[in-house]
TIVOKE-773695 format. One record per residue (C-alpha): residue in three letters; x, y, z. Coordinates in steps of 0.5 Angstrom, whole numbers, plus 2048, in hexadecimal, padded with zeros to 3 digits. Example, Ala and Ser with C-alpha at 12.3 -4.5 7.8 and 13.67 -1.06 7.14 Angstrom:
Ala8197F7810;Ser81B7FE80E;
This chain:
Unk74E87484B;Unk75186D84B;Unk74A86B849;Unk74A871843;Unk75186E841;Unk74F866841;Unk74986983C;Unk74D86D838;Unk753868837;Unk74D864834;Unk74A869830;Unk75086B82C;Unk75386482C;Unk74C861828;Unk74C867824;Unk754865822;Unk75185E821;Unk74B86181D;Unk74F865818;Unk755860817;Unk74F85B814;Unk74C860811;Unk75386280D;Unk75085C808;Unk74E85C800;Unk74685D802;Unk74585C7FA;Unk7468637F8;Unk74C8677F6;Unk74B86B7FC;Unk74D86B804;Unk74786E808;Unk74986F80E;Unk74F873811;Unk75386C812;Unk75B870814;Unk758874819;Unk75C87181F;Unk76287281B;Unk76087981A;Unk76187B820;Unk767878821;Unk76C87F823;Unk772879824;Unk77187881B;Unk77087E81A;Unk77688081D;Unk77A87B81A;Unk77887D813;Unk779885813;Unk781882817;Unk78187D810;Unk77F88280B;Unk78288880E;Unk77D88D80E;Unk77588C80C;Unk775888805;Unk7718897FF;Unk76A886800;Unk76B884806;Unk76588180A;Unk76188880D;Unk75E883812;Unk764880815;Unk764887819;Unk76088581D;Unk765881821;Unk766889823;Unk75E888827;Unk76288382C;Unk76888682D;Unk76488C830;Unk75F888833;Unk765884837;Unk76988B839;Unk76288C83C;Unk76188583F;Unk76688083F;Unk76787A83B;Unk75F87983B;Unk760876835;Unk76486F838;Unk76086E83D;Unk75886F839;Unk75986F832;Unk75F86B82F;Unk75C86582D;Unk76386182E;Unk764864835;Unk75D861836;Unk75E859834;Unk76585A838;Unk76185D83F;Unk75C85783F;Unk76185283D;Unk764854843;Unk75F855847;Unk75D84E846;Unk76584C848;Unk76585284E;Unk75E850852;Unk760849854;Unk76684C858;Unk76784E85F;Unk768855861;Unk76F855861;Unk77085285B;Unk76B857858;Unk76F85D85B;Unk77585A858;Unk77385A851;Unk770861852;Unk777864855;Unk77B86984F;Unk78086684D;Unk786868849;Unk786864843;Unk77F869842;Unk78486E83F;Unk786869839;Unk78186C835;Unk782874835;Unk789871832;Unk78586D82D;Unk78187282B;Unk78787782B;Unk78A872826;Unk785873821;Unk785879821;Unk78B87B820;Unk78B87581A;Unk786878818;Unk789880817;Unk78F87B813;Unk78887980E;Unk787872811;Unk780871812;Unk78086B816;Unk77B86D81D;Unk776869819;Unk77986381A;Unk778865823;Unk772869823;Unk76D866827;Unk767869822;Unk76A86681B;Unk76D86081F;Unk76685E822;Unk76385F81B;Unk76985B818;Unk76985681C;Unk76085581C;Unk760856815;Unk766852812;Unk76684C818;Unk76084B81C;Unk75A84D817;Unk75B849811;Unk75C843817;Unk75684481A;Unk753845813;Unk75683E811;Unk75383B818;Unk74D83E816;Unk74C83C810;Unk74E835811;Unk74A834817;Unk744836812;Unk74583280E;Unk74682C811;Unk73E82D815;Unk73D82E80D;Unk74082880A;Unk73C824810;Unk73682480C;Unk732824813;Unk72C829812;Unk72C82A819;Unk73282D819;Unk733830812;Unk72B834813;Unk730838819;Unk737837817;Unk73583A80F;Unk731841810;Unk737842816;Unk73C841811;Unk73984580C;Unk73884B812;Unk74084A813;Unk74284A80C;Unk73E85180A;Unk740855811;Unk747852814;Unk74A84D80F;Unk74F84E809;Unk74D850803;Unk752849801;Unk756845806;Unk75C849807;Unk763846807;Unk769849809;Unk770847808;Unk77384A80F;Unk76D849813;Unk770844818;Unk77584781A;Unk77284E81A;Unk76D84A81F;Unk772847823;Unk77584F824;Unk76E851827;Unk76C84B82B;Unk77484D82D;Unk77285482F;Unk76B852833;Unk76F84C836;Unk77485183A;Unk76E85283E;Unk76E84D842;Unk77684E844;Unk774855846;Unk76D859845;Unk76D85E83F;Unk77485C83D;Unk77385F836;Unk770865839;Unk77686683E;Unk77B86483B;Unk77B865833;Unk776868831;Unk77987082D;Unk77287282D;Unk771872833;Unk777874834;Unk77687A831;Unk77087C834;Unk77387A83B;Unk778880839;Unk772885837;Unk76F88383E;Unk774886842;Unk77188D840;Unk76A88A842;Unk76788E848;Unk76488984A;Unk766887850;Unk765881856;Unk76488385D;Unk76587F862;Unk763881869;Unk765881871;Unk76087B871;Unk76587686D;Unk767870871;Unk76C86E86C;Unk76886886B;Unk76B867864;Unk765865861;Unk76586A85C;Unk76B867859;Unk768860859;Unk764863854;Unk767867850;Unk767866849;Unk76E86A847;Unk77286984D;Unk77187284E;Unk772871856;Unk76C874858;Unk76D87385F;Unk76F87A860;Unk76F88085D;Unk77688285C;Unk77787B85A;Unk77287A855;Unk77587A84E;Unk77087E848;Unk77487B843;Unk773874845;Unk76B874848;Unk766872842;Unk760875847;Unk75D86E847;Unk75A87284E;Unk75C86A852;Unk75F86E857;Unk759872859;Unk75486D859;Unk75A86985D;Unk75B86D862;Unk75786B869;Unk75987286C;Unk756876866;Unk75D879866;Unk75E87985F;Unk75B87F859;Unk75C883854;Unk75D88A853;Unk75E89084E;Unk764894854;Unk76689B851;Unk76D899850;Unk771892850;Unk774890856;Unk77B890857;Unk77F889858;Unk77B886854;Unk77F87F850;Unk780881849;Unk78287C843;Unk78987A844;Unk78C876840;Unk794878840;Unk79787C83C;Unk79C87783A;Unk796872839;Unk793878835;Unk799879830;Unk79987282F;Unk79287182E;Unk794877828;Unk799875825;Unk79586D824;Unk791871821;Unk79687481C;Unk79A86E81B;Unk79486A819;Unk79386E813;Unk79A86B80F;Unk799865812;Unk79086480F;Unk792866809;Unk798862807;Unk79485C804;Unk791860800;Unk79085E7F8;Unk7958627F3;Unk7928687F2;Unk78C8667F7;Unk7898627F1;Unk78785B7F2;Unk7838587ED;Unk77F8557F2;Unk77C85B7F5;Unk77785E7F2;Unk7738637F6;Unk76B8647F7;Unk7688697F0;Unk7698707F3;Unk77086F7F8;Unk7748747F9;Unk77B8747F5;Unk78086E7FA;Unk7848737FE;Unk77D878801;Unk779871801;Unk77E86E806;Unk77E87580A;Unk77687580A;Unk77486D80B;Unk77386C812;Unk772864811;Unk76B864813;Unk76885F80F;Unk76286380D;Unk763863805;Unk76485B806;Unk75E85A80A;Unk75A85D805;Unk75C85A7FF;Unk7578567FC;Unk75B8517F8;Unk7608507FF;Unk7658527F8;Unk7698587FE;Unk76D853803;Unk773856807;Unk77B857806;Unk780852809;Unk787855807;Unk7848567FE;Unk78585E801;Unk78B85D805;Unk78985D80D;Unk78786580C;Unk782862808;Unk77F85D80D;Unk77885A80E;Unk776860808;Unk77185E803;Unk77385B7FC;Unk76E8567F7;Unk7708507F6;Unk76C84E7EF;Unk76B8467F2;Unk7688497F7;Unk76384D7F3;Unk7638537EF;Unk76185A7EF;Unk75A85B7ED;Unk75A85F7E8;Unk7548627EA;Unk7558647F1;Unk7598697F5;Unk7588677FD;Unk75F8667FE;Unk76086E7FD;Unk75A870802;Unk75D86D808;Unk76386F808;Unk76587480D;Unk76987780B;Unk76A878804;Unk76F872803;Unk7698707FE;Unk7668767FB;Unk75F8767FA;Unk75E8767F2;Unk7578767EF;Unk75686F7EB;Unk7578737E4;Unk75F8757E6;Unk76086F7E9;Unk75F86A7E5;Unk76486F7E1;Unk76986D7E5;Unk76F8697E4;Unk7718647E9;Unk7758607E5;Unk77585B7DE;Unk7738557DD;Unk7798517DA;Unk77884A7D6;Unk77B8437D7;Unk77C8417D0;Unk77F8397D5;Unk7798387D7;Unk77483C7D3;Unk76F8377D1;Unk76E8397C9;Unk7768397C9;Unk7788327CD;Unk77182F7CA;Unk7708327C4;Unk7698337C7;Unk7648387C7;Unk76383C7CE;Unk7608437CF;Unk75F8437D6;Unk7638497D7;Unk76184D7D2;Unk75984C7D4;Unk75A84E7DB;Unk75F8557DA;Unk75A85B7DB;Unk75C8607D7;Unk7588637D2;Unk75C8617CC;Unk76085B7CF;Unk76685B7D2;Unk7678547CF;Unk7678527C7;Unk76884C7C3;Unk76D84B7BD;Unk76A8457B9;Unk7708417B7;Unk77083A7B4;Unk7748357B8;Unk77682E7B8;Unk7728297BD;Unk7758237C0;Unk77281F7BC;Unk7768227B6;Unk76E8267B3;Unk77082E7B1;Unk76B8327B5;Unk7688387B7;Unk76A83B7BD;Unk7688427C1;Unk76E8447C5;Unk76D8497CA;Unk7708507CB;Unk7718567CF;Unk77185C7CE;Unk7758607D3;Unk7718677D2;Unk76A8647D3;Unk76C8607D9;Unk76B8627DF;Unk76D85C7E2;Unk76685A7E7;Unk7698537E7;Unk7628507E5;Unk76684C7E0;Unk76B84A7E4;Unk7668487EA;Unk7618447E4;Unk7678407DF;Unk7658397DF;Unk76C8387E1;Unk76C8377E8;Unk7728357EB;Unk77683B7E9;Unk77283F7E3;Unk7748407DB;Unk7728487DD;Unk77484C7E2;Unk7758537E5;Unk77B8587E7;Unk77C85E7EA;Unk77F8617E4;Unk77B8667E0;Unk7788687E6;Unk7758707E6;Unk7788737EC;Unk77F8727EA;Unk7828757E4;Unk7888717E5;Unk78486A7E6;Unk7838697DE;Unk7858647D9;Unk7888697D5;Unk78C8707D7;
């Protein structure tokens, strides 16, 4: 069974690695693979949404009910799902199987005691819950499925693709054809099955990288730290475990070696049947590989044993834990911008109105990871600490495509609705505006129509007034001014991203006009 448990962990952790590449622009508008799958599956966002939303909302993603298969399954099994499937448990369990197999058996045994402090994520996870009922979504920002696709996408793929591409580029600038005859056809199988579609950038992706790298360090202070200690999926699967028939049985010939709780994952006491704890065991079968008497197994009893420990976390520590979570509603929401606009944050086509798109976003970078202009970047504090790590555009880092629509297809859950191309490129996301201080053919009194070549609308968005002037040099010319009209615009930012005005451009894009919000408009 330990064997089957290390093969599954890499099955499901190459599965997850394969479809967090695959959440790319292939060159077609469409994502062919089922890329959210992990996060569908996921009853800690499912949860947290219906608790947000206050019941099902309308068009609320039919898939992410699929979380209900693993709540049965773990009222069945236990929390199978940590110990085989969870692809951040895995990187955690062999980090710290790296530290923990050079100690000697009394320091295993001591990394592998229950500790108190393991509790500290029931009260996590109660925190988010009851924020959640108060309608502030933040449990993607703990989430160990959204925080391992958060931290992959945003930090550690666009640096690895950057070492990629400059390790090849240097064999190629070589020019030594040895090397340059294997280097080059590699380079191309990378580029058309692993690289991205263009180097990603992205503003936070240090300090999201220092987070996880954070995270996976705290292994070697204590093995599956995370795991343990702060992780409120697996908080909530522990809890949904405790009514699991599954059950260990230690038998007369146990010795009380305590080898098994060297080589517990969880810390779930596994060296006697009254003591084992369901809540805590990640059914990693160490224990009964371990034992050199054979005295540990599994088995489905007819009833559950009286005595068994239970999740204990206090009621003081528990009303406590509720009323944080209550308290961080007033105390998230204080930054927000007059009337929650901000002119800065503009959301994807298709986002839902702010107030549900706050309570449906889970911060997972999907939609970010997607876009092929690397235009959909993270919030810091644009929608107040609520907002956190949410997806905005921001047109100097490109533009959204006027013919693409990926970011809605990899939503989880519904945040970005899926629209089809002839809807979304209806959509307003904002308006461009002029700069009429830096504009060219107003400072210069020369011709540029750089911006209105590259607005994608049918009838342009962008068009000119012929206007004689006077140059510098006292000649009266003629000069094309742009103009915007706001009810052709759809604010993409393609103009904003491609004026020749570098430093800060003579045209740029606001929030103002966009569609999901009637109040949000230049004029009322």
């Amino acid at each position: 069974m330990r064997n089957f448990r290390r093969i599954s962990q890499i099955v499901f952790l190459l599965l997850f690695l394969w479809l967090l590449i695959q959440t790319e622009y292939h060159g077609k508008d469409i994502i062919s693979y089922p890329v959210k799958v992990f996060l569908d599956f996921d009853p800690l966002i499912l949860f947290s949404s219906l608790l947000a939303a206050h019941g099902i909302p309308p068009a609320f993603p039919l898939a992410m009910f699929w979380g209900l298969v693993l709540v049965g399954m773990t009222l069945l099994l236990g929390r199978f799902f940590c110990g085989w499937v969870c692809p951040l448990g895995t990187i955690h369990h062999f980090i710290g199987w790296l530290k923990k197999r050079k100690l000697p058996l009394k320091k295993k045994m001591e990394r592998g005691k229950y500790r108190p402090s393991q509790r500290w994520k029931y009260l996590i996870l109660i925190g988010l819950l009851v924020a959640s009922v108060f309608t502030v979504q933040v449990v993607g920002l703990l989430d160990p499925l959204s925080l391992f696709i958060r931290s992959l996408a945003l930090s550690i793929n666009p640096a690895i693709n950057y070492l990629t591409r400059a390790v090849f580029n240097f064999l190629y600038f070589t020019d030594i054809r040895m090397i340059t005859t294997v280097s080059e056809p590699v380079y191309s199988f990378l580029k058309a099955h692993y690289l991205s579609f263009k180097q990603p950038f992205f503003q936070q992706s240090v300090f999201l990288g220092l987070i996880f790298l954070l995270i996976v360090g705290l292994n070697f202070y204590r093995h599956r730290y995370w795991c343990r200690h702060l992780c409120p999926l697996g908080a909530l699967l522990g809890v949904l475990s405790r009514y699991t028939p599954l059950r260990l049985e230690v038998s007369k010939e146990c010795t009380q070696c305590m080898v098994c709780v060297a080589a517990c994952e969880g810390g779930a006491e596994p060296h006697s049947t009254d003591s084992w704890r369901s809540t805590e065991c990640v059914l990693c079968w160490n224990c009964v590989k371990s034992c050199p008497k054979g005295a540990i197994s599994f088995a489905l009893p007819a009833r559950r044993k009286k005595g068994a420990p239970y999740v204990d976390v206090g009621r003081r520590r528990l009303i406590t834990s509720a009323v944080a979570g209550l308290a961080a509603v007033p105390l998230l929401r204080v930054g927000r911008e007059y009337k929650g606009f901000n002119p800065q944050l503009i959301r994807p086509p298709g986002a839902l109105a702010e107030e549900e798109f706050l309570r449906r976003c889970v911060r997972c970078g999907e939609c970010m990871k997607v876009c092929l202009t690397n235009a959909i970047q993270p919030t810091l504090l644009q929608a107040g600490l609520e907002g956190l790590w949410t997806p905005m555009l921001m047109m100097k880092m490109g533009y959204c495509e006027y013919y693409c629509t990926l970011c809605g297809q990899v939503c989880p859950t519904g945040a970005i609705q899926k629209l089809p191309l002839e809807e979304k490129q209806k959509v307003h996301i904002g308006t461009a505006f002029i700069d009429k201080s830096r504009c060219i053919p107003y400072t210069l009194a020369t011709n540029c129509i750089v911006c209105e070549e590259h607005c994608p609308t049918p009838k342009k968005a962008i068009w000119f007034e012929e206007i004689e002037v006077v140059n510098h040099e006292g000649e009266r010319v003629v000069v094309k001014q742009p103009r915007v009209d706001p009810q052709l615009c759809i604010g993409c930012g393609v103009c904003e991203y491609k004026c020749p005005v570098v430093d800060k451009p003579a045209i740029y894009v606001t929030s103002i006009g966009e569609s999901r919000s009637p109040d949000n408009q230049l004029i009322i």
